[in-house]
C-alpha positions in Angstrom: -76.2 51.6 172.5 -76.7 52.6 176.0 -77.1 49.9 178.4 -77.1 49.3 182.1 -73.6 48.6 184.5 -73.4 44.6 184.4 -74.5 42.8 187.6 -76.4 39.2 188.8 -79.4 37.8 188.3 -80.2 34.3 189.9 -76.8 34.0 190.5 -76.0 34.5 186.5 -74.3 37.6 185.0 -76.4 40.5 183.1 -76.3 42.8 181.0 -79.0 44.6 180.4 -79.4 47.4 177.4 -82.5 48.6 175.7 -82.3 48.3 171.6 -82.4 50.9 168.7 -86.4 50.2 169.2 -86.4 50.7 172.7 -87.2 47.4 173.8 -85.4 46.4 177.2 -83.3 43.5 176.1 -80.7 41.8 178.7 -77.8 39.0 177.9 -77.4 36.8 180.6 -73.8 34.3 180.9 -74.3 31.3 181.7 -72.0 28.9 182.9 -70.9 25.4 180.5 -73.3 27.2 177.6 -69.6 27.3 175.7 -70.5 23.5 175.4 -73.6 23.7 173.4 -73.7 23.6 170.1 -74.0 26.5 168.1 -75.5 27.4 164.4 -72.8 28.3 162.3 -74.9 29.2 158.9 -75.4 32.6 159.1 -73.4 35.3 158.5 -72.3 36.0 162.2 -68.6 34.4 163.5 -69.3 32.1 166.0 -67.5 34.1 168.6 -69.7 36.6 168.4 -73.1 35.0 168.2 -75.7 34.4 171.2 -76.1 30.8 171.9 -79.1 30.5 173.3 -82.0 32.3 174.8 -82.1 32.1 178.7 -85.7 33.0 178.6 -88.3 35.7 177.8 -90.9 38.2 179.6 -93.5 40.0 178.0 -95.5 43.0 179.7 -98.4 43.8 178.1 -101.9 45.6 178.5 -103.9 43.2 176.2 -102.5 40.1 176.3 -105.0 37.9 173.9 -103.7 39.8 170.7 -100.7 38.7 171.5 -101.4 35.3 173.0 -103.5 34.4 169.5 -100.3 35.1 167.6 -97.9 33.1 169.7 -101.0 30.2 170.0 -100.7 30.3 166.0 -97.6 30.8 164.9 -95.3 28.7 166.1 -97.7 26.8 168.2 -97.1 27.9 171.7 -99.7 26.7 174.3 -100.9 28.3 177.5 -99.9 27.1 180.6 -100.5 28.5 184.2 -97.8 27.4 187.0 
């Protein structure tokens, strides 16, 4: 998976990469997250697994297809900083 050289983000490490789909994806470290609990029930080792999700960015042309879904789905609402 090609992905690019590590470097900083808000003062956090990152590793960004783009997937087999070819969606930019990045990991980003974050300091004391070795504390949280973790899920142990699937099938990954815990070693391996992501803890947590730092956060998330979409880009989009249309955004109200996409907005209905997250509205629905899981029951995200809008909310303008």
């Amino acid at each position: 998976m090609k992905h690019a050289t590590p470097s900083r983000c808000f003062g956090q490490p990152v590793l960004a990469f783009t997937d087999p789909d070819g969606v930019h994806r990045a990991l980003v470290g974050i300091a004391g997250a070795e504390r949280e609990s973790i899920w142990s029930g699937g099938a990954i080792p815990k070693d391996e697994a992501i803890w947590g999700f730092h956060g998330v960015t979409l880009l989009l042309e249309a955004a109200a297809p996409t907005a209905a879904v997250l509205a629905g789905v899981p029951g995200f609402a809008e909310s303008r900083a």
